[in-house]
N, C-alpha and C positions, 0 to 999 in steps of 0.2 A: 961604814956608811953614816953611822950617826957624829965620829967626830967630824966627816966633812960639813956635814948641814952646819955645825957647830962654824967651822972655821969661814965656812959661807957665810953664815949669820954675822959672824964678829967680822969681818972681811966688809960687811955691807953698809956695818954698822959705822965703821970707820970712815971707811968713803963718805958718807954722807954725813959724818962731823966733819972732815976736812970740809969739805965743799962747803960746810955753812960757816966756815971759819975767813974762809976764802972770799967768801960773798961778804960777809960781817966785816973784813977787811976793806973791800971794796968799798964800801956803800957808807966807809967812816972819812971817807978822803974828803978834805974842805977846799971849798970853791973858795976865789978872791972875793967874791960876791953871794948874794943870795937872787941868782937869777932864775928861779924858777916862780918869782913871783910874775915877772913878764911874759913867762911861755903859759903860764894857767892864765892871767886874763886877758892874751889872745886868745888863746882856744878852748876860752870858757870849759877849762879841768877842774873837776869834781873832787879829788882826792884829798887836798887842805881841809874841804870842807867835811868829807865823811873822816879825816883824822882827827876835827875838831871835835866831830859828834862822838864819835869814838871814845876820845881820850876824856871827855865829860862824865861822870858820874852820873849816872841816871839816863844816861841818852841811849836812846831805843832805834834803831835802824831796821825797817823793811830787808830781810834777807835778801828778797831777790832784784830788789834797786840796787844795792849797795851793791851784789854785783855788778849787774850793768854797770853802773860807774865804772867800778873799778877795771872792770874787760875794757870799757870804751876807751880811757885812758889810756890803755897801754897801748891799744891800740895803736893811738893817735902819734901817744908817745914813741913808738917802735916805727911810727913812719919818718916821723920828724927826724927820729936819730941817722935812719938809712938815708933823707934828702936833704936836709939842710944843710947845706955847708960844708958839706963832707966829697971829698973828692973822689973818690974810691967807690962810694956808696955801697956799702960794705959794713956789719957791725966787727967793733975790735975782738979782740979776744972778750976783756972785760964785760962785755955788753953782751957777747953769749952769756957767758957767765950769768948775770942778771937775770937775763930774757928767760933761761932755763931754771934758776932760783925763783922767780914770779910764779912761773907756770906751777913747781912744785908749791907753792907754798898759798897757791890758788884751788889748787886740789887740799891739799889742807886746811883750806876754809872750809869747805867743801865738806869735808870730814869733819871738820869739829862741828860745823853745824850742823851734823845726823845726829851726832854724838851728844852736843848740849854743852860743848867743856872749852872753854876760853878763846869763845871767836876773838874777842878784842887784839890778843897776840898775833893771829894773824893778819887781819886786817892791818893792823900797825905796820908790822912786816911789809907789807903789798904797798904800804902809801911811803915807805920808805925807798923803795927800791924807784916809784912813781919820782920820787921826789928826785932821787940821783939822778934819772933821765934825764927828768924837764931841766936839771943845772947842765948836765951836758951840753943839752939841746941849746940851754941861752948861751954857757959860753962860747957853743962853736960860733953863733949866731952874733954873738956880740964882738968875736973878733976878724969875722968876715968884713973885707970893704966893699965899698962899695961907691966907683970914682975914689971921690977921696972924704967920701963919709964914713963911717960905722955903723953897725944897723942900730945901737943904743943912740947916735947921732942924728940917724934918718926916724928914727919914734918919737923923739922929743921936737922935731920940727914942723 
């Protein structure tokens, strides 16, 4: 009995390195662009800014705004992914991927902050994965037509 729990443990332990390796893979992929500067100042997204306060030295965050934020965001951004532009309206594989990487590593905010031991790691994490969305979101966005505009075309006009 006890080498299963053993081999469950290392078993569990595994799985969830792969899966963050997988995600860490994902979420390294480079856009031709930096378009997720145009999906956060449509829909006035919060996450640039709690990564900036974040990544400051001395910057102090409300626990329980900084989630809000960070839930409303994904929110937002989990709708966006499902309607915009997407024909299928459907997340990819990848985008599970994510969706269920967030949520873990939303509870492990969650945790570190009972705990007291390096919220900053996660929050970074969480505005990373935010960040991979809103690029998806502009690029699907940006190479949809429309007539015979683009929607980068139809924003500048």
């Amino acid at each position: 009995m006890f080498v299963a729990a053993i081999v469950l443990s290392c078993s569990t332990g595994l799985l969830l390195f792969y899966f963050q390796v997988v995600c860490q893979k994902i979420l390294r992929r480079r856009f031709a662009h930096d378009y997720y500067h145009a999906v956060v100042s449509a829909n006035r997204l919060e996450f640039p800014t709690v990564r900036r306060s974040v990544a400051e030295l001395g910057a102090s965050l409300e626990y329980s705004l900084l989630r809000v934020a960070l839930r409303c965001d994904f929110m937002v951004l989990t709708y966006l992914l499902k309607n915009s532009a997407n024909v299928y309206q459907r997340f990819t594989f990848e985008e599970q991927l994510l969706i269920l990487y967030f949520r873990l590593a939303y509870v492990c905010l969650a945790t570190r902050h009972w705990l007291r031991w390096k919220e900053e790691s996660a929050v970074l994490r969480l505005t990373a994965v935010l960040e991979y969305f809103a690029n998806v979101v502009g690029e699907r966005v940006s190479t949809a037509r429309f007539a015979s505009l683009t929607a980068a075309d139809f924003l500048e006009n």
